[in-house]
PDB file of N, CA, C and O in Angstrom:
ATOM      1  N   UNK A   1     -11.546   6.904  -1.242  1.00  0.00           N
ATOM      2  CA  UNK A   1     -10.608   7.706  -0.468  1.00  0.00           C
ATOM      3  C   UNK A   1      -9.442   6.867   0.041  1.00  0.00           C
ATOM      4  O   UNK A   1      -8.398   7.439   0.352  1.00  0.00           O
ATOM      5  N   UNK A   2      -9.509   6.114   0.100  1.00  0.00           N
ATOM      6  CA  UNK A   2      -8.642   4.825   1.145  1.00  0.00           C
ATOM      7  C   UNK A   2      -7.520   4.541   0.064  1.00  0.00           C
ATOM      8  O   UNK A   2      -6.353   4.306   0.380  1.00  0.00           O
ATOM      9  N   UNK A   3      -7.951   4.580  -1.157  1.00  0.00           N
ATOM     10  CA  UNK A   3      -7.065   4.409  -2.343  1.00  0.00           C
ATOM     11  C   UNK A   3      -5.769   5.234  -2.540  1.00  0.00           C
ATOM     12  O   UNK A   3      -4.689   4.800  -2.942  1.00  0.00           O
ATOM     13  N   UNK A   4      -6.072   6.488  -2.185  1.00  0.00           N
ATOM     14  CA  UNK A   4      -5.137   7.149  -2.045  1.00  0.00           C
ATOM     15  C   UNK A   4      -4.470   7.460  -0.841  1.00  0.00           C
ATOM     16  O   UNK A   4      -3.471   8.171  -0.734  1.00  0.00           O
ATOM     17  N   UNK A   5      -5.187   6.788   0.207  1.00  0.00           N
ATOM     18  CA  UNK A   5      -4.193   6.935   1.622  1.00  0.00           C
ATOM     19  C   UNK A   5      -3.547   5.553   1.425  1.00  0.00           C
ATOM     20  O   UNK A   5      -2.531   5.689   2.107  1.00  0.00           O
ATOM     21  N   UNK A   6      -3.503   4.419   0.964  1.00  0.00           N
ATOM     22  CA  UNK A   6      -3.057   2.962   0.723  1.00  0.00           C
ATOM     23  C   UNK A   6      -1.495   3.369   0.819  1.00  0.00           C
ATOM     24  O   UNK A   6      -0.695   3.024   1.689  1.00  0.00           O
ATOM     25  N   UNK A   7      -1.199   4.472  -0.688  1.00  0.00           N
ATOM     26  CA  UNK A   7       0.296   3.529  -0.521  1.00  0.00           C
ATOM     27  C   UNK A   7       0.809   4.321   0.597  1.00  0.00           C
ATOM     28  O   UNK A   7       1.967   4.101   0.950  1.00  0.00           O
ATOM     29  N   UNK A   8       0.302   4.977   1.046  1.00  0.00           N
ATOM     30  CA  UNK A   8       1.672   5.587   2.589  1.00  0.00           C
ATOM     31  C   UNK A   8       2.017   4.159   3.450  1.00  0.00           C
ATOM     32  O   UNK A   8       3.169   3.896   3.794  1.00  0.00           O
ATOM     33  N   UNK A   9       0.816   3.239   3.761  1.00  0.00           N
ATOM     34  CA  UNK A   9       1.358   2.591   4.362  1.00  0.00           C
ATOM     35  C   UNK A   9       2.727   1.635   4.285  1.00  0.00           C
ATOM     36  O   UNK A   9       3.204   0.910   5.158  1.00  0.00           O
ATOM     37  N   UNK A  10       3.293   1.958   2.606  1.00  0.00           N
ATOM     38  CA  UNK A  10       4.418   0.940   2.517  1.00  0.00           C
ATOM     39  C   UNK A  10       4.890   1.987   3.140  1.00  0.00           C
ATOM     40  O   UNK A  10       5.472   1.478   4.098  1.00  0.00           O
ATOM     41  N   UNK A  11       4.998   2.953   3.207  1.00  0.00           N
ATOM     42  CA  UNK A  11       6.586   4.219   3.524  1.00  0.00           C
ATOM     43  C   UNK A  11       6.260   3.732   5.676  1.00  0.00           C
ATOM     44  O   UNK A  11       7.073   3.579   6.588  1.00  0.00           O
ATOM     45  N   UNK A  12       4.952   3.665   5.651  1.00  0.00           N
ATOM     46  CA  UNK A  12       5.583   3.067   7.572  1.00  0.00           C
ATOM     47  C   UNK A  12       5.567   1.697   7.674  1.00  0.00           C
ATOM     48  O   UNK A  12       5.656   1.121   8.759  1.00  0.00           O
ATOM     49  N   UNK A  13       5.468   1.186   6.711  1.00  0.00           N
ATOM     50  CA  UNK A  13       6.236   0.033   6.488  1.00  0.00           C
ATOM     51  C   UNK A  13       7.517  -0.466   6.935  1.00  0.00           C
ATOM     52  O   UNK A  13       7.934  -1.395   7.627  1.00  0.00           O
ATOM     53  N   UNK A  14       8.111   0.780   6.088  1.00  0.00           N
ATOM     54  CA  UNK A  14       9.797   0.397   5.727  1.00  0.00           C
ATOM     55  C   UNK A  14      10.361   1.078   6.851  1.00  0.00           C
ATOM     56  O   UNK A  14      11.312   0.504   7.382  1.00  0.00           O
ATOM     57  N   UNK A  15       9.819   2.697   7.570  1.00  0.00           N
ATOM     58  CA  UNK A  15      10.338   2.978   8.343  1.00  0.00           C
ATOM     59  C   UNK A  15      10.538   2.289   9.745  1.00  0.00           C
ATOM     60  O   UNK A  15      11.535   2.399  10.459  1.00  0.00           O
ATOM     61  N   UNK A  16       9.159   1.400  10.058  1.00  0.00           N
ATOM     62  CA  UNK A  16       9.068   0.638  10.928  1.00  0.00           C
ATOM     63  C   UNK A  16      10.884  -0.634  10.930  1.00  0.00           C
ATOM     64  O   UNK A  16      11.722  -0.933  11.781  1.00  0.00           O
ATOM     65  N   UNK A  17      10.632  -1.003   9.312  1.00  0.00           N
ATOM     66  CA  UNK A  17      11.924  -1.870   8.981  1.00  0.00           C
ATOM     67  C   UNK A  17      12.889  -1.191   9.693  1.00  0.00           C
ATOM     68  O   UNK A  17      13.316  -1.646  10.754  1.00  0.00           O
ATOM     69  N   UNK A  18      13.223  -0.303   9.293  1.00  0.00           N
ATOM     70  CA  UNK A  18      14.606   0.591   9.219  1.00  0.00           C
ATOM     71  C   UNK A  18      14.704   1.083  10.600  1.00  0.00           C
ATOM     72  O   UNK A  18      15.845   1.302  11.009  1.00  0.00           O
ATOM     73  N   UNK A  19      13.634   1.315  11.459  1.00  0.00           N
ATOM     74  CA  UNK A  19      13.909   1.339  12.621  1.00  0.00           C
ATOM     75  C   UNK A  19      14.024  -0.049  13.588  1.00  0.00           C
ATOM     76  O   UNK A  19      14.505  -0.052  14.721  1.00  0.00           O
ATOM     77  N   UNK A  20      13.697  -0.744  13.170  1.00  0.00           N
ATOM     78  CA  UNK A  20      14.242  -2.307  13.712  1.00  0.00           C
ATOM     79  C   UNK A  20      13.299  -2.878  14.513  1.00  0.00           C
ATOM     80  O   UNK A  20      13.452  -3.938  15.121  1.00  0.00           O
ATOM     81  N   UNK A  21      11.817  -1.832  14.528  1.00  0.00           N
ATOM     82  CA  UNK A  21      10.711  -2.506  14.748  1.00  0.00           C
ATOM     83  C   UNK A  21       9.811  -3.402  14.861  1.00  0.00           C
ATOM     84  O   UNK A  21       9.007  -3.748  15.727  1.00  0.00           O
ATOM     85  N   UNK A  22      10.236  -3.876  13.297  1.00  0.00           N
ATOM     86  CA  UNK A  22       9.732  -5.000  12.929  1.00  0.00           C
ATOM     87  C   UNK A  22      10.279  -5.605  12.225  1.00  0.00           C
ATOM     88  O   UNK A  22      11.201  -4.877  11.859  1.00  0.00           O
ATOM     89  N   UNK A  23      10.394  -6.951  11.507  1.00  0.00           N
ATOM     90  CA  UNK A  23      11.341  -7.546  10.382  1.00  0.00           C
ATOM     91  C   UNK A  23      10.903  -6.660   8.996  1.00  0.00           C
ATOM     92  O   UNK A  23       9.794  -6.392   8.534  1.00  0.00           O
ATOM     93  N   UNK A  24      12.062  -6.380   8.614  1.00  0.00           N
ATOM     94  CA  UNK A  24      12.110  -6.067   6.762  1.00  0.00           C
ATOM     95  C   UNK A  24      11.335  -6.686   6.239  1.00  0.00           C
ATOM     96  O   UNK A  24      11.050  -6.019   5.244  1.00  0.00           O
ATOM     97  N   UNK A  25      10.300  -8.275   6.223  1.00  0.00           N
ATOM     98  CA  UNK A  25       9.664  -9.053   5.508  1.00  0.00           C
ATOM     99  C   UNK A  25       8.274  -8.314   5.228  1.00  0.00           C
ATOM    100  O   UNK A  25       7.577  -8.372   4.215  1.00  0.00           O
ATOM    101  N   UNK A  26       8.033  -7.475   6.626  1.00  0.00           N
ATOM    102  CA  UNK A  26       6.715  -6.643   6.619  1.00  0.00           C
ATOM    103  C   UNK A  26       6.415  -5.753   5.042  1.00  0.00           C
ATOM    104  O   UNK A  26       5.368  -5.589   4.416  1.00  0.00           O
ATOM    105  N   UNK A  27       7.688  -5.345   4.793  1.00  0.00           N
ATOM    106  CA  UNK A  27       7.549  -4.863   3.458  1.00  0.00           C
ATOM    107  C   UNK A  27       7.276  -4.710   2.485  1.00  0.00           C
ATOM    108  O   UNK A  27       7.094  -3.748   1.739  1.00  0.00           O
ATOM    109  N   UNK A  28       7.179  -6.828   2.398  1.00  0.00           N
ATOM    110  CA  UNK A  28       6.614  -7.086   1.214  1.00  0.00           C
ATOM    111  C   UNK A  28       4.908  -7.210   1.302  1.00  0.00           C
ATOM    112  O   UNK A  28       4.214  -7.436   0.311  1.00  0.00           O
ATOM    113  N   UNK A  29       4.348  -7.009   2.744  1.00  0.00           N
ATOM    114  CA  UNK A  29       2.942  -7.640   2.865  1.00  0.00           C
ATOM    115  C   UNK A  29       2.597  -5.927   2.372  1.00  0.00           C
ATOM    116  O   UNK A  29       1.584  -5.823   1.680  1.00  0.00           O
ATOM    117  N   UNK A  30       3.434  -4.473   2.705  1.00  0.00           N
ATOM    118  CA  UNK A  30       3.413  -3.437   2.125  1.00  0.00           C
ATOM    119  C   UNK A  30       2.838  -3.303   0.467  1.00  0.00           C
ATOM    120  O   UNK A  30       1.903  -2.808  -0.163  1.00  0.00           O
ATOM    121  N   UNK A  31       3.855  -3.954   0.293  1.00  0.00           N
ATOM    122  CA  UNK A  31       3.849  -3.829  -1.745  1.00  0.00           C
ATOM    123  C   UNK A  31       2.740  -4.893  -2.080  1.00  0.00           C
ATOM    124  O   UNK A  31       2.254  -4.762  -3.204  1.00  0.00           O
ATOM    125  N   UNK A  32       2.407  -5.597  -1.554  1.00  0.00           N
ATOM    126  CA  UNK A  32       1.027  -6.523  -1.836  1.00  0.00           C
ATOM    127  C   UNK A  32       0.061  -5.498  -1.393  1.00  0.00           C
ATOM    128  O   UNK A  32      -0.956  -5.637  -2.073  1.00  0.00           O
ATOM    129  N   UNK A  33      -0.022  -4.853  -0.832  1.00  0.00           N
ATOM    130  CA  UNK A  33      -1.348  -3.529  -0.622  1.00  0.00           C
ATOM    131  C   UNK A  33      -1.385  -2.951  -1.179  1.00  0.00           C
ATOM    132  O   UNK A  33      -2.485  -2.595  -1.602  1.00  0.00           O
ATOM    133  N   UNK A  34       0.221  -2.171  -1.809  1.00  0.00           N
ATOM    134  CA  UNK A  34       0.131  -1.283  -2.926  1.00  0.00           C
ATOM    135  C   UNK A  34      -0.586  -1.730  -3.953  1.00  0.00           C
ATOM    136  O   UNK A  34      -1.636  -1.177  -4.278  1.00  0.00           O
ATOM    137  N   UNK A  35       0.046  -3.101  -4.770  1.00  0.00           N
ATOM    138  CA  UNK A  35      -0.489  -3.333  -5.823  1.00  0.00           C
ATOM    139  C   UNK A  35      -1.881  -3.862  -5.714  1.00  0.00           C
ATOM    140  O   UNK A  35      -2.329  -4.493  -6.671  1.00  0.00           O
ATOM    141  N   UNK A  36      -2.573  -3.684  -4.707  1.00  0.00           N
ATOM    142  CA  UNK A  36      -3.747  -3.773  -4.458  1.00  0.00           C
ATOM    143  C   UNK A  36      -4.624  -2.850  -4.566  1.00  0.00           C
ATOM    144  O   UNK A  36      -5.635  -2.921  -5.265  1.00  0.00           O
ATOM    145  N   UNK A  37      -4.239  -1.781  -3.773  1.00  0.00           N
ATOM    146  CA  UNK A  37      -4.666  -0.055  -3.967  1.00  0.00           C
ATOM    147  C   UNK A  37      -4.837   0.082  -5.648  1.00  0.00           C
ATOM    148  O   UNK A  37      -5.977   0.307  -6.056  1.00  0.00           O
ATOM    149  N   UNK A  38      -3.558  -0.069  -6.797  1.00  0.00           N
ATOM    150  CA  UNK A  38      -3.446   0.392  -7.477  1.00  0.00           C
ATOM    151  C   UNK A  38      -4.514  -0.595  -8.708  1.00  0.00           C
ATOM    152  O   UNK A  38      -5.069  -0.148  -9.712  1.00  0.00           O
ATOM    153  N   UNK A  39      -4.525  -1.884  -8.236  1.00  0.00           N
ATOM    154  CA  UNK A  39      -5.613  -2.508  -9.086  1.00  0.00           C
ATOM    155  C   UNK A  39      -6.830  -2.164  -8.696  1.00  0.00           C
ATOM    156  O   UNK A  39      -7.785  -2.489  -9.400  1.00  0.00           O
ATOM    157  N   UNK A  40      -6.990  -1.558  -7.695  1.00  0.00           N
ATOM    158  CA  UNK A  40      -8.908  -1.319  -6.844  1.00  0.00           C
ATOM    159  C   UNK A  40      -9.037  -0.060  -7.675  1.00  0.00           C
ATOM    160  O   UNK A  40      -9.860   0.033  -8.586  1.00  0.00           O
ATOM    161  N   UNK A  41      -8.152   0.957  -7.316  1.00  0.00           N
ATOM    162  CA  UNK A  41      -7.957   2.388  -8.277  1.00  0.00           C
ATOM    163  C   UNK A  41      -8.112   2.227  -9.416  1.00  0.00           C
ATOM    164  O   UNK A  41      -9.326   2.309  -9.605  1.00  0.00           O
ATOM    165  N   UNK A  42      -7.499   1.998 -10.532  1.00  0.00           N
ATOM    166  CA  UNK A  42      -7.993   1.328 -11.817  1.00  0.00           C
ATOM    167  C   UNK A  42      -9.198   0.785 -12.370  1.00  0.00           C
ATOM    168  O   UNK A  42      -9.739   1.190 -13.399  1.00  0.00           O
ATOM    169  N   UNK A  43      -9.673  -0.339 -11.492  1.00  0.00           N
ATOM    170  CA  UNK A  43     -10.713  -1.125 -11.796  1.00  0.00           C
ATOM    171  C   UNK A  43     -12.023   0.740 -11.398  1.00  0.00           C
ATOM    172  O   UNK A  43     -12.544   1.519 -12.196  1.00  0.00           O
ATOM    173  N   UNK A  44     -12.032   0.711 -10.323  1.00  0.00           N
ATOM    174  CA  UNK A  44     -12.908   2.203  -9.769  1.00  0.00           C
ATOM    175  C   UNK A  44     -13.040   3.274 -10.960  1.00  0.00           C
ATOM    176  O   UNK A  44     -14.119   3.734 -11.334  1.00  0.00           O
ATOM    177  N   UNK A  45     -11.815   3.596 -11.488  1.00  0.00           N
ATOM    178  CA  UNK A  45     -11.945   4.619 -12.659  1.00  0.00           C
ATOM    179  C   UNK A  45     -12.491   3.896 -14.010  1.00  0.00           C
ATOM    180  O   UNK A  45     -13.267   4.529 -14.725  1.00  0.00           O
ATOM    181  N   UNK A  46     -12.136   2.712 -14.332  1.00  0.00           N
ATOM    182  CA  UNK A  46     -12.699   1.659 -15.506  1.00  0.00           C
ATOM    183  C   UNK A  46     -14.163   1.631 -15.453  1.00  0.00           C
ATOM    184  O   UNK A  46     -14.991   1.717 -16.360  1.00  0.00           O
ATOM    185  N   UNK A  47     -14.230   1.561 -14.812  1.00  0.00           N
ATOM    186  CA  UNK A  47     -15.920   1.710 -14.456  1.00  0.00           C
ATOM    187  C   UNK A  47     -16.633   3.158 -13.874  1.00  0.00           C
ATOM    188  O   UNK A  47     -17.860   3.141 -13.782  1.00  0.00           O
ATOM    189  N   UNK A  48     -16.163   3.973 -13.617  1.00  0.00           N
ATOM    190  CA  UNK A  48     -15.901   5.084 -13.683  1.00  0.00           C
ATOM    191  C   UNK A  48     -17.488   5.434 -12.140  1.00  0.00           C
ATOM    192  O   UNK A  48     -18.627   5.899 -12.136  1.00  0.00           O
ATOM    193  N   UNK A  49     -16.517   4.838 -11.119  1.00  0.00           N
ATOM    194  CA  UNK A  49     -17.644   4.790  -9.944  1.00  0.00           C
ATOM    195  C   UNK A  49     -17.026   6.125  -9.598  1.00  0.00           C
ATOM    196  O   UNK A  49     -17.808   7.071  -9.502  1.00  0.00           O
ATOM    197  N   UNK A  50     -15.462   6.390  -9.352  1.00  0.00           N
ATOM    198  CA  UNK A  50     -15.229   7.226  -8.613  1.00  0.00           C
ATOM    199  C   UNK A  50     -15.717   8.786  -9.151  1.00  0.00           C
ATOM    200  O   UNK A  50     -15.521   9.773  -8.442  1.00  0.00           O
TER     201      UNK A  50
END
């Protein structure tokens, strides 16, 4: 389940950025989760747990 709530967190990521919340750098620790989500997702269906 978590797989598919993963990538929202880049989108409050960036809004956090864009609101001046936090530094823009946060962004990239964003897209390192994504492509994390999206290799856990993959590997999950490859093996076909989900």
């Amino acid at each position: 389940m978590t797989v598919y709530a993963r990538p929202t967190l880049v989108l409050f990521f960036a809004a956090f950025a864009v609101l001046g919340f936090v530094s823009p750098i946060i962004i990239l620790f964003g897209i390192m989760d994504l492509l994390g989500a999206i290799w856990t997702g993959l590997t999950l269906r490859t093996n076909k747990i989900v």
